[in-house]
N, C-alpha and C positions, 0 to 999 in steps of 0.2 A: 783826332777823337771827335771833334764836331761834324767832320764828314761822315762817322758812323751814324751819329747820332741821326742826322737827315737823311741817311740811305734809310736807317730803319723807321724814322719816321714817312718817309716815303712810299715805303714799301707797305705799310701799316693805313695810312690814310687814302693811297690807290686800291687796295684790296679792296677796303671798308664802301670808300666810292661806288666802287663795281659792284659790290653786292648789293648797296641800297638801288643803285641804279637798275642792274636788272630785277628786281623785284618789284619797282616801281612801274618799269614797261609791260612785265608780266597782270597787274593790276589794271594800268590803261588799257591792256588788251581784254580783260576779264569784263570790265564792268561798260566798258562802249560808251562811256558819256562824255569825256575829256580826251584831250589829246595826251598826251604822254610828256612831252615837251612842255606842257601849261602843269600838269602835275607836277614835273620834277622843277620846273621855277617854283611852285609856291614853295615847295618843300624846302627847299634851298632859304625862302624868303621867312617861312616860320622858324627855320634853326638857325639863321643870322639874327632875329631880334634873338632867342633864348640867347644864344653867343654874346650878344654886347648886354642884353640884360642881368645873366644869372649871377655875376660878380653883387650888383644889388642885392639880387633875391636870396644870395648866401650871407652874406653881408647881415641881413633880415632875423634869416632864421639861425644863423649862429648867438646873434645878439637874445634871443627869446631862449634858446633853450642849451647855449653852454657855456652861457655867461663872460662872453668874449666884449672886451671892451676896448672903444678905439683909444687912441693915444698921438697926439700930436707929435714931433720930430722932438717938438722943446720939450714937451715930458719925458718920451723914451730919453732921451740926451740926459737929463737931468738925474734918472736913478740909475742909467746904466752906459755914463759918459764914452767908456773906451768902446764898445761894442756898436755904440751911435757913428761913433767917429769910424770907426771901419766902416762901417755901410757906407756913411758919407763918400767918403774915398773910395770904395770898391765900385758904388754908383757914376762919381764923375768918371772914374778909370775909362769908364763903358758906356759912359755919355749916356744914362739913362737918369730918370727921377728917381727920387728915392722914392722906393714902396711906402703905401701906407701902411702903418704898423698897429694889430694888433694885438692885445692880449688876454690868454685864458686864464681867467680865476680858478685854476685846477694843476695841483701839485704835482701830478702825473707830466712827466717833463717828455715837452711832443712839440713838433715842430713843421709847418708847411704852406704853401704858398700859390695863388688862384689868383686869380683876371681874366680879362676880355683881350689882353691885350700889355706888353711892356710897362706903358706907361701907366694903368692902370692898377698895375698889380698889388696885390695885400701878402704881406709877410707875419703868419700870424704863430706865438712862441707862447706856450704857457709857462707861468711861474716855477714850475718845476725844474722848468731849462735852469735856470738864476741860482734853485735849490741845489741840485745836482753838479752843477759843469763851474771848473771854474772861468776867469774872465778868455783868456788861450781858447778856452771849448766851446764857449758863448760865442765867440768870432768865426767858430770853425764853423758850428751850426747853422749861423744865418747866414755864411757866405753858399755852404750848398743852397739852402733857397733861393741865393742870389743869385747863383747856378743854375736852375730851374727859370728863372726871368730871363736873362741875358742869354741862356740858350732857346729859349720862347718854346723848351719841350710842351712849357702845364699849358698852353694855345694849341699844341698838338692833340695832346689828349685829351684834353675837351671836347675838342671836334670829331676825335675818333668813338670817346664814351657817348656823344650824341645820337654819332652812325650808328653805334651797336643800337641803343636805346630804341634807332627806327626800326632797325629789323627783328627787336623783340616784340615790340608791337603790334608790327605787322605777322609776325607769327601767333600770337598769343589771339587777336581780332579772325584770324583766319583759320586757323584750327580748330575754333570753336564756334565760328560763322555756320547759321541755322541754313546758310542756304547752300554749305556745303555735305548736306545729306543723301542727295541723288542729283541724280541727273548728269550729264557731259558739265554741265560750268560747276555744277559740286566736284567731281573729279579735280576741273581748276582751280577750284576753290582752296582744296584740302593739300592740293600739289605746293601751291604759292606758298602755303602757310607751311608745308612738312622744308621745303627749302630754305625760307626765311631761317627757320628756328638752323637747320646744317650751318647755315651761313652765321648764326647768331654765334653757334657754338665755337665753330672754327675762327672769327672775328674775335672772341670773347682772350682766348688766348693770342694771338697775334697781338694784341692791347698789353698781356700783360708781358712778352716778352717785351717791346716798348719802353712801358714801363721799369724792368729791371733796368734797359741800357741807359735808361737816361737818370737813374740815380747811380751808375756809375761816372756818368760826366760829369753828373752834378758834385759828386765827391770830390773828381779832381780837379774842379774848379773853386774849390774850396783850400783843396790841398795848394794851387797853384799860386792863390792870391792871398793864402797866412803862411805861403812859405814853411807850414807844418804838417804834414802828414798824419803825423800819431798825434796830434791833439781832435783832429776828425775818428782816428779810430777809436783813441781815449772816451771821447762823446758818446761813440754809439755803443761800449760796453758800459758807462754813467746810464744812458737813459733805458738801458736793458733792465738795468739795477733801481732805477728809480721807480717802474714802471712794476717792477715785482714787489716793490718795498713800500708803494701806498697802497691802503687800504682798498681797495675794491670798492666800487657803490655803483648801481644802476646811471647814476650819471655820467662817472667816468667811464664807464665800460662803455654807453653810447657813446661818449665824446672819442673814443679811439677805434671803435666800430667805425662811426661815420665818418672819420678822417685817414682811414689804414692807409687807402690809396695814396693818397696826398704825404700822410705824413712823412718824417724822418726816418721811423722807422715801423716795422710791422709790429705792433706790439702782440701779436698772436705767438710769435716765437720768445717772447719776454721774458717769460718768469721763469722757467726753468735754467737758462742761461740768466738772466738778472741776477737770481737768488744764491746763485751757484758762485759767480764775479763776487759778490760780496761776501759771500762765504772764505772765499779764500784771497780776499782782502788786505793788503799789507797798511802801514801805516797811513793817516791821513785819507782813508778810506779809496788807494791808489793801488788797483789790483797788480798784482805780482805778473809780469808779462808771458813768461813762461808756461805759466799753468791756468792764464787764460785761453794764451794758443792750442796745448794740450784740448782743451774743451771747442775748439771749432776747428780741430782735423778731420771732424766727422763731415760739415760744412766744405770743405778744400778738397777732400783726398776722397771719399766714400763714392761710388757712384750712387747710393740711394738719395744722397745731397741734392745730386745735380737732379733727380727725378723726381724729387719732391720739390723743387724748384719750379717747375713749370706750373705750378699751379697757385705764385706766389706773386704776388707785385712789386717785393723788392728782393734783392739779390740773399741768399745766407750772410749770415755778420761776416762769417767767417774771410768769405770770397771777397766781399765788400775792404776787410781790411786788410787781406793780402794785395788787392789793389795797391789799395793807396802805399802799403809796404813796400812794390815794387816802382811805383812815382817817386818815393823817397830813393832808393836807392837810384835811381834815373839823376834825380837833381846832386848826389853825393851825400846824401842826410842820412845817417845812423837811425833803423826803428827799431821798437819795442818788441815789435809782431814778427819772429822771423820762423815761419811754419816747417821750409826745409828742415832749417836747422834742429828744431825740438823735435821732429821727427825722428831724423836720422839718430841723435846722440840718445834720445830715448829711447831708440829701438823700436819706436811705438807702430809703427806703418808697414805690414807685409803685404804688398800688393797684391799675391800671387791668392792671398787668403781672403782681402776684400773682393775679389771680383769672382772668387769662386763662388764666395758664398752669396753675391748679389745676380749669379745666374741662376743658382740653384731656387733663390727664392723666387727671382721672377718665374722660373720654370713653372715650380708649383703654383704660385699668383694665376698663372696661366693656363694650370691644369684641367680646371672645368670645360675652360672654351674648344681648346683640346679636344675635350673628351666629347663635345656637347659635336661638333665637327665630325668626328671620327661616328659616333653612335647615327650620324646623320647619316652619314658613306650608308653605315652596315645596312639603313631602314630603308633605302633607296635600291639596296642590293635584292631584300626581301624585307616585304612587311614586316615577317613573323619576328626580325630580329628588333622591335621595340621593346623586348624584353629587355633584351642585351645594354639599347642605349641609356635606359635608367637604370642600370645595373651600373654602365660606363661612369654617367655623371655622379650619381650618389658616390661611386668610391670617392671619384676622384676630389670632389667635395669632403669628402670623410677623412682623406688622406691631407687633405690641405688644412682643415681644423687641425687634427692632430698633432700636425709641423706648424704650425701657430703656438700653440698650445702645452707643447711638449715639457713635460715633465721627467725629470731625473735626480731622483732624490729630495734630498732633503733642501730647500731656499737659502741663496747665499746670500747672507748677511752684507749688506752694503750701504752707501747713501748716492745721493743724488749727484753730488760731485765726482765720487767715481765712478758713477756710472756716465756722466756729460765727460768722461774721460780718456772713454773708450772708443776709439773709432767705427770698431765692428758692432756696436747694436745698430738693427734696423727695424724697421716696420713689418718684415715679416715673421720672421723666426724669431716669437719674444725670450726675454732670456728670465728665469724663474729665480726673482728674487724678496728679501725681507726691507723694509725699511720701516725704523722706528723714528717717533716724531710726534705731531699731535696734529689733528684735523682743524684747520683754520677757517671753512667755510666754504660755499659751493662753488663748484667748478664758472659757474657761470653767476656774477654780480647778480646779485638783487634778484635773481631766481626761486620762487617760493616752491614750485614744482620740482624742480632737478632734480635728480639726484645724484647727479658727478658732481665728488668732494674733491677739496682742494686740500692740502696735506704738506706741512712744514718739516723736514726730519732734521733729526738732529744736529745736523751737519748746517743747520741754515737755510738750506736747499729747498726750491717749490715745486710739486708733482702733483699731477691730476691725477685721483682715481677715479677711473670706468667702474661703476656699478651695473651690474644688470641681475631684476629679479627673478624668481621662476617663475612667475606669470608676466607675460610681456606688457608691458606702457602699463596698464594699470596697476600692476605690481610697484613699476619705477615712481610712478605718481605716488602711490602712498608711500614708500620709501623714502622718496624726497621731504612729503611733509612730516613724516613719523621718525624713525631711526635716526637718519640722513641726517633731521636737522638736530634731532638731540645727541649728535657727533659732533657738533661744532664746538671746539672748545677742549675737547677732552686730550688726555693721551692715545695716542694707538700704536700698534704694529701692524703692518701694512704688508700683505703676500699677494703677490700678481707677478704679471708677466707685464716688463718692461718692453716699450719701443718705440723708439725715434724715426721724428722725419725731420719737416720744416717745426715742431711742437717736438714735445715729450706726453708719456703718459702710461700709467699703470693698468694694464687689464686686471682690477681686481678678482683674486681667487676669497680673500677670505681676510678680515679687521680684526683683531683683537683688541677690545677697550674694557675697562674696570667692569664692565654690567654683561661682558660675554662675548660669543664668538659673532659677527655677523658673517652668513658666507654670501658670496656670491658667485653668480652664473654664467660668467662671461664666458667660461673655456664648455661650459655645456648649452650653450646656445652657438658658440664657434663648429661644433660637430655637430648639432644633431639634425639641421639638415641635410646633410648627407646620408647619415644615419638612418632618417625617416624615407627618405624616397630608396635605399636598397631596400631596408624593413615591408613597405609597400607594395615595393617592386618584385619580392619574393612570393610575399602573399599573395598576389594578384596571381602570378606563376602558377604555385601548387594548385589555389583553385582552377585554375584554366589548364594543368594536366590532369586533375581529378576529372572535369566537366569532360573534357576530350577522351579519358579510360571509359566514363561510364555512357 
């Protein structure tokens, strides 16, 4: 496993190299004052101090703005004795020091860990962890951080999220560079910068697949040294749960913004999974294994999983804890988490039906460009058929809203747990349904503008509704401050088109609350550019064979 981890880290920080490298010599060659070789030393020489410095400078600004406070070995020992004593031991195991340890005054239970360097490293666990896990879970968590050290990934991706950093720079400084306006070195100018930003983009993902592989190692180097598997997977459905189950505030929402990469887990995928695990909760608040698994077949088995994955920093739960499910069964250990199994004996998974329906939607996902392609051919054949090409793309546009959008009947009454139940919803073809509940607050912490509501249903369950009004952004703006926020609080019922990716979230059609109906616009801003440019494109037509009769 750890030679995965270094082929992809290898593979990952030689790209990144090469890219800064040649755009470095593209620069030396541009501007004729330096050699190329004294360039690419300093450069090396200014992201060596950031490198040994930035552990400081996090250090810094964590203590000012998220109330992270250090803690000696004797302290952490002394309130949380068993959990001390494993690091101790998982440390000497590995002949490292122990990390410095410390802690966030923030109940949101998250967990993750930075340096310069092994020796150096910060292991840092908010109170929540303590709230949520018991002392089993507590070990499992900091031994993946320990995971991250001992495997020196979080040294890898620092070094890699630097590279990226230089080639945004250098794209963002050159794209916009005044003396890339004319002339032959403008042309250079504009080339370095439009490549940077290629390389930024293509660099940007190479990083985050990186990043999945190495919270998979770091799992099972957790799993490996508590000898438990399901108290890791146990953890990361607690901090799903914990994570839906406090309050929201502009602080927390930064504090897990600015730690996503880092952290334990992505809390973007949280709450609708969190709220859902604790919804269907058995005693001692120890979710029932079954019908957790149930809810991340979407996660394991869907191929929209695995596509909404690449655009994530750590793996779905779901994947994540079939892992460690199959570590366990590797070492002889019984788990909780057995995905085959609830699949097959619930009948729940028809393969034949998930990938049908996941071509058919990429088809149409794909229809415009399609069309945008095809309409190119025909205007390359003859001018005269530009008619034709916005004729091509507005359907295909119109036809793709539509299959978003699609309505049949009357909205099937459901909650949020059985809809995280079904394998088959995906992000494109939403599915038209009811959910009742009451509106808890905006989609986004501490948002005074927004207007995506966040919506508790009955069931326990959390969902974001998409609002959109009929006047664009300044419609959403007063919405946010007027309606929007005198929803917070109330009952509702809830109609939209649901759909899943790596999140959840309701395209709202239309609220019911005590004071009236609110509609919204989401499924008539879904079509009607398509709509508009046939409409357009017809008109433009009739005048232009009237002008050509007369």
């Amino acid at each position: 496993m750890k030679a995965k981890l270094w082929l992809a880290s290898s593979i990952t920080i030689g790209i990144l190299f090469s890219f800064v490298f040649f755009i470095v010599l593209l620069i030396a060659f541009w501007v004729e004052a330096i050699s190329a070789w004294m360039l690419i030393g300093l450069t090396i020489f200014i992201n060596l101090v950031m490198w040994i410095f930035s552990p400081t400078l996090t250090d810094w600004i964590q203590n000012i703005f998220y109330k992270v406070k250090a803690v000696s070995f004797d302290e952490f020992n002394t309130a949380h004795s068993e959990v001390a004593l494993f690091i101790k031991a998982v440390c000497e195991k590995h002949t490292i020091k122990i990390p410095r340890l410390r802690i966030i005054q923030d109940l949101n239970p998250t967990a993750y860990t930075y340096g310069s360097y092994a020796n150096n490293a910060r292991i840092v666990v908010s109170e929540g962890i303590f709230k949520y896990l018991n002392v089993e879970e507590q070990k499992a968590v900091v031994a993946h951080e320990l995971g991250h050290i001992i495997n020196r990934d979080f040294i890898i991706m620092t070094i890699a999220a630097t590279l990226l950093e230089i080639l945004y720079e250098i794209a963002y400084v050159f794209m916009r560079s005044k003396k890339g306006s004319s002339g032959k070195k403008g042309g250079a100018v504009a080339f370095i910068g439009l490549i940077s930003y290629v390389f930024y983009i293509i660099g940007t993902y190479v990083i985050l697949y990186l990043s999945r592989t190495r919270e998979y190692l770091a799992d099972r180097f957790s799993a490996e040294n508590t000898g438990n598997p399901d108290a890791l997977s146990l953890s990361l459905v607690k901090i799903a749960y914990g994570i839906a189950a406090e309050a929201d505030t502009e602080s927390s929402e930064k504090l897990l913004a600015a730690t996503r990469s880092m952290g334990i887990y992505d809390y973007k995928a949280a709450n609708a999974l969190g709220s859902s695990f604790h919804a269907i909760a058995g005693k001692n608040n120890t979710p029932v294994a079954a019908d957790v698994t149930k809810m991340m077949l979407f996660d394991v088995f869907s191929p929209w999983g695995l596509l909404s994955e690449i655009n994530s920093t750590h793996p779905l739960t779901g994947k994540r804890i079939k892992a460690l499910s199959a570590f366990a069964s590797e070492i002889g250990l019984p788990t909780m988490f057995d995905f085959k199994r609830v699949a097959e004996e619930g009948k729940l998974i028809d393969m034949k039906r998930l990938y049908d329906g996941f071509y058919q939607g990429m088809m149409i996902y794909c229809l415009p460009i399609i069309a945008t392609f095809c309409g190119i051919f025909l205007i390359f054949l003859s001018p005269i058929n530009i008619v034709s090409f916005f004729l091509l793309l507005g359907g295909a546009m119109l036809y793709k809203g539509l299959y978003r959008f699609s309505k049949s009947g009357e909205p099937t009454m459901t909650n949020v747990c059985e809809l995280m139940q079904d394998p088959y919803h995906n992000p494109m073809k939403g599915n038209y349904v009811q959910l009742e509940g009451q509106v808890i607050g905006k989609a986004d912490a501490g948002s005074y503008l927004g207007e995506d509501l966040k919506m508790q249903d009955n069931s326990g369950g959390l969902i974001m509704l998409n609002y959109e009004s009929p006047v664009p952004i300044i419609g959403n703006i007063f919405f946010g401050i007027g309606k929007g926020k005198k929803m917070i609080g109330q009952k509702a019922r809830a109609v939209g088109w649901f759909r899943r990716t790596s999140y959840q979230i309701v395209d709202l059609d239309k609220a019911e609350i005590a004071a009236g109906i609110i509609k919204s616009y989401t499924r008539f801003w879904g079509i009607f550019s398509g709509a508009f440019i046939i409409g357009v494109t017809l008109i433009f037509a009739i005048f232009w064979i009237m002008g050509t009769a007369l």
